[in-house]
C-alpha positions as CSV (number, residue, x, y, z in Angstrom):
1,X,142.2,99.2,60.7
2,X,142.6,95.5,61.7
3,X,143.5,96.9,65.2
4,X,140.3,98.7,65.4
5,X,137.9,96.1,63.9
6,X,139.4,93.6,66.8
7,X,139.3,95.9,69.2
8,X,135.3,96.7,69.0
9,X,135.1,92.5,68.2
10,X,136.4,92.3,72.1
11,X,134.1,95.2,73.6
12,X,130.9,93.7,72.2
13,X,132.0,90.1,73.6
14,X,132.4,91.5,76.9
15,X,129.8,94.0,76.8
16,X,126.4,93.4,79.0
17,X,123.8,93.3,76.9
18,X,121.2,96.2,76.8
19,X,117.6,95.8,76.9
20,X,115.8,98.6,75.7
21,X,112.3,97.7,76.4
22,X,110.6,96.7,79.7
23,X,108.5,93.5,78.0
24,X,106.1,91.2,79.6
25,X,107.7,87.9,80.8
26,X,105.1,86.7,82.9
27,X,101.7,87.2,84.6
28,X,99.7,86.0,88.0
29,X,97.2,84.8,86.9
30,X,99.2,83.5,83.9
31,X,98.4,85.0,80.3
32,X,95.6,82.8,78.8
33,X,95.1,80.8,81.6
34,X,91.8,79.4,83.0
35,X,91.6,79.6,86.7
36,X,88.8,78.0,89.4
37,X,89.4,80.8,91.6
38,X,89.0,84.7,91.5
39,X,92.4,86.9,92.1
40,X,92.7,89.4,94.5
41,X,94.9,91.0,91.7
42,X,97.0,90.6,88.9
43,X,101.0,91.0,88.8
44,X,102.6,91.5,85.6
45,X,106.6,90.9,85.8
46,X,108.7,92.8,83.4
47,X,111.9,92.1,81.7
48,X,112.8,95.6,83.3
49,X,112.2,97.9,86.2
50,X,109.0,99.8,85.0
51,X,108.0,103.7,86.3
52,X,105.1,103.6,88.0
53,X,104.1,106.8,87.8
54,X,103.9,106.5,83.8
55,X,102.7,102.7,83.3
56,X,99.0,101.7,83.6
57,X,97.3,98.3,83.9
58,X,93.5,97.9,82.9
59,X,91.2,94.7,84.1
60,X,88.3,95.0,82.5
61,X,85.2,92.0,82.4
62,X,83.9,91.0,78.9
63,X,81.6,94.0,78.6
64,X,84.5,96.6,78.9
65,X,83.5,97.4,82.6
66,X,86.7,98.2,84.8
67,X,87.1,95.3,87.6
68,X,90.6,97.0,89.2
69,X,90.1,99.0,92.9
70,X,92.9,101.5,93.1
71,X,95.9,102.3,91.8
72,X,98.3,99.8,90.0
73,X,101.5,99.8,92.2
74,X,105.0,98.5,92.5
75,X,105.0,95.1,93.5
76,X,108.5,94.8,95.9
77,X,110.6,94.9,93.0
78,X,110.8,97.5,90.3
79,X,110.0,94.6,87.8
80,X,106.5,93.7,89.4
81,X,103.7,95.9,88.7
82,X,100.1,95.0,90.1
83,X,96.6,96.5,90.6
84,X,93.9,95.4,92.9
85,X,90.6,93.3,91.6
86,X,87.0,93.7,92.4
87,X,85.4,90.7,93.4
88,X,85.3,88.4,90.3
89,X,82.7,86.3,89.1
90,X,83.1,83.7,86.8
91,X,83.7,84.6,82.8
92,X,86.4,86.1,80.6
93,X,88.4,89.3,81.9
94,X,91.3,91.5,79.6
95,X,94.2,92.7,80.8
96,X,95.4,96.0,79.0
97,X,98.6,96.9,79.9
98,X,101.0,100.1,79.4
99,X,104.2,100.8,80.6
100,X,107.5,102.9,80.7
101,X,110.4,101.0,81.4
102,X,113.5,103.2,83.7
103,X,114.9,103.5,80.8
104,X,111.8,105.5,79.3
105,X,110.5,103.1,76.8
106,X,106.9,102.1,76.3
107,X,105.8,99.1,75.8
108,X,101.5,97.8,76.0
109,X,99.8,94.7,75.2
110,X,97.1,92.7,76.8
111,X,96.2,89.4,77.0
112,X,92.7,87.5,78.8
113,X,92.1,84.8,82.0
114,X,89.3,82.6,82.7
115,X,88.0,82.5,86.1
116,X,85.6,79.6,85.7
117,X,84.0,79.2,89.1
């Protein structure tokens, strides 16, 4: 028994660890952020390769009206994902976010930016 207990002690020290959940780790523009100048889009960078194909992102302007032109996308590694903005004014704008991780866990959130001029 002792044998066993030591043996499963010495896989979990050398074991990678697993993530099991594609969660947000960053943002451009950054998550609560007050910027002078309008994006072209917004990148949201996972803790995990997301599926494109099954993972949405929303940009939306403070009367719920969709700001995003085309499809959100890849962004050169399977961690990025991105969509394409309309021309931004200045005001208050929601990212709502959705995504399936390779490992086929969902995950959503959102969070807002400021474009101020």
């Amino acid at each position: 028994m002792v044998r066993f207990a030591v043996t499963v002690a010495c896989w979990a020290l050398v074991s990678p660890p697993a993530f099991a959940h594609a969660f947000l780790d960053g943002a451009v523009p950054r998550v609560g952020s007050e910027i002078p100048a309008a994006p072209a889009e917004v990148v949201l960078h996972f803790t995990q390769g997301v599926e494109p194909d099954f993972s949405k992102i929303a940009v939306q302007d403070a009367g719920g009206a969709s700001v995003t032109t085309g499809a959100p996308h890849s962004a050169g590694d399977p961690t990025h994902f991105a969509v394409a903005l309309k021309k931004l004014s200045p005001g208050v704008y929601t990212v709502i976010w959705h995504v399936t991780s390779v490992d086929t866990h969902k995950t959503q959130g959102k969070f807002h930016f400021t474009v101020t001029q």
